[in-house]
C-alpha positions in Angstrom: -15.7 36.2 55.4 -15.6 40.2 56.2 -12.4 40.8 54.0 -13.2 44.5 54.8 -13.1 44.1 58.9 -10.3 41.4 58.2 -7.9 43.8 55.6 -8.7 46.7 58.7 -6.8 44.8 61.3 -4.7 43.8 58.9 -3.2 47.7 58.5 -3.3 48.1 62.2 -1.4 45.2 62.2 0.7 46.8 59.2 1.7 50.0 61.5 3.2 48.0 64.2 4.9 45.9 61.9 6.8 49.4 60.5 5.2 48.8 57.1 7.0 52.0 54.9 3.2 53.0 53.5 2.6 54.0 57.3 5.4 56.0 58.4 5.0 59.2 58.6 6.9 62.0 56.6 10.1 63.8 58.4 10.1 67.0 59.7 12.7 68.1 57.2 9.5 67.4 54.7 7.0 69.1 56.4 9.4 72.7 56.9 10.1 72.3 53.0 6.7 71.3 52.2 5.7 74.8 54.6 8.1 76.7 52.1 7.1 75.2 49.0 9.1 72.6 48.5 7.3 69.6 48.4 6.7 66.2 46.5 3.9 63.9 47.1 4.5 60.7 46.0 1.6 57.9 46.0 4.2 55.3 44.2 7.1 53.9 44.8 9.7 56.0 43.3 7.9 58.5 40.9 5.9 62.2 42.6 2.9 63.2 41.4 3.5 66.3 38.8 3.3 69.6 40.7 1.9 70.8 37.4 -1.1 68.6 37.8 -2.0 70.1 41.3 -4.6 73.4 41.7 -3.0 76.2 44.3 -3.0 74.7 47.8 -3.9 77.4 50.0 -7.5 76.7 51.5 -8.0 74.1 48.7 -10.7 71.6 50.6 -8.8 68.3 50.0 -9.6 64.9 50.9 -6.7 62.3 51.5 -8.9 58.6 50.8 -7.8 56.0 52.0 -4.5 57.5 52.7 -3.5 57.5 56.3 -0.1 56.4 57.4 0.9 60.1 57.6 2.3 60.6 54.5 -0.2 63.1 52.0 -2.4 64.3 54.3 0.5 66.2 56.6 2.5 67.3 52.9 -0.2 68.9 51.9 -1.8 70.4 55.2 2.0 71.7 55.5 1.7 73.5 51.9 -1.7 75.1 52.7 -4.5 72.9 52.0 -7.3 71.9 54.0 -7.0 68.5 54.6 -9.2 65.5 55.6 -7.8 61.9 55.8 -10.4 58.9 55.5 -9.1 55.7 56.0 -10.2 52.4 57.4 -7.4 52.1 59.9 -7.4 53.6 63.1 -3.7 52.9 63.6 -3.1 54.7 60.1 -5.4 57.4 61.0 -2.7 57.5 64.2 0.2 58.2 62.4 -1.6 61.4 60.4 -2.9 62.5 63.9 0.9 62.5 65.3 2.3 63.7 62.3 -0.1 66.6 63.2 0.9 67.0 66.6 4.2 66.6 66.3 4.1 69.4 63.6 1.5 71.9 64.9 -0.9 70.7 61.5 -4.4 71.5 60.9 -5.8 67.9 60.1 -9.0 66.1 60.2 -9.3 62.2 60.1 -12.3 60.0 59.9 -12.4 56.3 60.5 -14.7 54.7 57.4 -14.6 52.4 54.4 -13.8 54.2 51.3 -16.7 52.8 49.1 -19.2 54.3 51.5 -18.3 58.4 51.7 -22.0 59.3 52.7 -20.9 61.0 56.1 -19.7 63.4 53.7 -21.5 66.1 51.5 -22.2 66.2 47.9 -19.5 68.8 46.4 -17.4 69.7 49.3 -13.9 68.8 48.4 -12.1 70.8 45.3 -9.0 67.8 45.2 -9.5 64.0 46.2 -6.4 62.0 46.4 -6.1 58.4 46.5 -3.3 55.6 47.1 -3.5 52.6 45.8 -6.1 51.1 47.8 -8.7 49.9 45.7 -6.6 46.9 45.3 -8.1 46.4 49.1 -11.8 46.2 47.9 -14.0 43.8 45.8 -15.0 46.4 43.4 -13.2 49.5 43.1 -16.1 51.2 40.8 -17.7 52.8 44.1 -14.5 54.1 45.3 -14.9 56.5 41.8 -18.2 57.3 42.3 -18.4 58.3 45.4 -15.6 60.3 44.5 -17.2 62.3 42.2 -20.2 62.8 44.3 -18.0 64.3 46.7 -16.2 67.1 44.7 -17.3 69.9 43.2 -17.8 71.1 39.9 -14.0 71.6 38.5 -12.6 69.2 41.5 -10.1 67.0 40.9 -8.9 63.5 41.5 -5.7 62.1 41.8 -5.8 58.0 42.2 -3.0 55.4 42.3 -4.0 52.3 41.5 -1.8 48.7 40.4 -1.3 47.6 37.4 -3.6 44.2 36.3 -0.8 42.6 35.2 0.4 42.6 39.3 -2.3 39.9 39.9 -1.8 37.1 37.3 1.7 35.5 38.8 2.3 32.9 41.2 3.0 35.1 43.8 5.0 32.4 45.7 7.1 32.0 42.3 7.5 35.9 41.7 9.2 35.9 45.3 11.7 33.6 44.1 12.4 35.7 40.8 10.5 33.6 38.6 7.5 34.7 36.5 4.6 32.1 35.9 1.1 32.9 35.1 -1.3 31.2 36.8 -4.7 33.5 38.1 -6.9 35.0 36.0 -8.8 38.8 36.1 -10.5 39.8 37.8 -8.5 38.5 40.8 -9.0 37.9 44.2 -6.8 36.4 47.0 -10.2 34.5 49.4 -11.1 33.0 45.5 -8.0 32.6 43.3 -5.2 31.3 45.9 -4.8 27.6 47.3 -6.6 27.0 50.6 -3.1 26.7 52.0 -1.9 30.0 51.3 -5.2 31.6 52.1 -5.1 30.4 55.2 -1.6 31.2 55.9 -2.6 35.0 55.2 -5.4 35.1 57.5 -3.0 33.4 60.4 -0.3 35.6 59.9 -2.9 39.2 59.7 -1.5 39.7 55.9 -3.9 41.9 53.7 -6.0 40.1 51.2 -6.0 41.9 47.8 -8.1 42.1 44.5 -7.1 42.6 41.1 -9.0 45.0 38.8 -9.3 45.2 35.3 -8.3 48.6 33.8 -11.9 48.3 32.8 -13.0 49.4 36.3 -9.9 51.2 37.0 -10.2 53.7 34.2 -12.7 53.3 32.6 -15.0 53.0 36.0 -13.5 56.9 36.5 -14.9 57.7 33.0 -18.1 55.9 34.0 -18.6 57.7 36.9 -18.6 60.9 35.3 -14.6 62.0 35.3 -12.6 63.6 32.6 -9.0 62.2 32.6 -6.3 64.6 31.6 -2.9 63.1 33.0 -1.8 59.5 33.5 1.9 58.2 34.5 3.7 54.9 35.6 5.8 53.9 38.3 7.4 50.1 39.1 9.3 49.5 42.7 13.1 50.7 42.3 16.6 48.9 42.7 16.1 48.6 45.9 12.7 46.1 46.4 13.4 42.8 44.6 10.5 42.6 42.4 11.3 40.7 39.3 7.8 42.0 37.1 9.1 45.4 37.8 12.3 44.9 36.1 10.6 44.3 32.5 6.8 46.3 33.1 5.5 49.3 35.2 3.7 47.8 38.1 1.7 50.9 39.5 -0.4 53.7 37.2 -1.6 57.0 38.5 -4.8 58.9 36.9 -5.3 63.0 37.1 -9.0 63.4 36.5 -11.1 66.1 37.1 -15.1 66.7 37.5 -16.6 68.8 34.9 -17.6 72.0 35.5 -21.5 72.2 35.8 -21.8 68.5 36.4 -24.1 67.3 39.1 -23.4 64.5 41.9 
């Protein structure tokens, strides 16, 4: 099966359901975010250091695989130049009416985020990523084409889940109870029942993959990145997740491109 054509429709069908990862910001952020006062989050509950972040003002920054009109319009409204790739039309959607509604300078192309050759060796200066590469097979592209595509001194940003998301019965974890039962790498068409496959694809859920921090980290240090800042986040009080009560459930990775490296 397509799982790439099938997990597409599946965050269309995401946007009409009201899933909270594609709603866009408020207004209220978008004026504070205009006068400085902004947080980007790419977790649950935790922002992404402000420390960790160049000067916005021109800084060529790509939002992959983050539509749903959340980054791309925070940082278009503090001063950076912002592109938004994602897979979903219906996400790309939201970032294009944040952008109206708000009078925003934003670009958005429809493609799959292992593939960024419509784009040009070194153009970007900051990449950042939500947790998507839990949405692909093999989330080692995702990093290299990532560093092909920013320049010397660029930086990415990348939220990723935790390995230790993907080894539960899910059905079980639901219910509050923790039982392992898949192994790693994991993959929802190869590791669950036929039954609950099939039940996914019937009701347009996404199927999902979980990495090893192997290729998570160390597939950033493979492709050529230096990582200087990592942090964890878990959903808060208000999403009953029993692994999050005892274990972080989400990492995120500052990593930058060294200067006088090539693509």
């Amino acid at each position: 099966m397509d799982v790439r054509r099938h997990n597409q429709a599946a965050w269309d069908n995401n946007v009409w359901r009201g899933n909270p990862w594609t709603v866009p910001v408020t207004r209220r952020e978008i004026e504070q975010a205009r006068h400085g006062k902004w947080r980007l989050y790419l977790t649950p509950t935790r922002p992404v250091p402000r420390e960790w972040f160049p000067p916005l003002a021109g800084l060529a920054t790509l939002c992959l695989a983050a539509g749903g009109g959340q980054q791309g319009p925070i940082l278009a409204a503090a001063g950076a130049d912002v592109t938004v790739w994602d897979f979903s039309e219906a996400q790309l959607e939201q970032d294009r009416r944040a952008a109206r509604r708000n009078r925003l300078d934003i670009k958005t192309i429809q493609g799959d985020m292992t593939d960024l050759g419509r784009l040009a060796d070194a153009s970007f200066d900051l990449v950042v990523n939500a947790p998507s590469t839990v949405y692909v097979p093999d989330p080692r592209p995702v990093w290299r084409e990532a560093f092909r595509v920013l320049r010397p001194g660029g930086l990415l940003i990348a939220a990723f889940d935790s390995p230790v998301r993907h080894i539960f019965d899910f059905t079980l974890a639901a219910q509050g109870t923790l039982r392992v039962c898949h192994r790693l790498p994991y993959s929802d068409v190869k590791s669950l029942p036929k039954d609950q496959l099939e039940e996914r694809l019937q009701n347009k859920e996404v199927l999902t993959f979980g990495h090893t921090l192997e290729d998570q980290v160390g597939g950033q240090l493979k492709a050529g990145f230096v990582i200087t800042g990592l942090f964890e986040d878990r959903f808060g009080p208000y999403h009953q997740d029993a692994l999050s009560r005892y274990i972080a459930t989400f990492a995120v990775t500052r990593a930058v491109k060294p200067a006088g490296s090539t693509s």
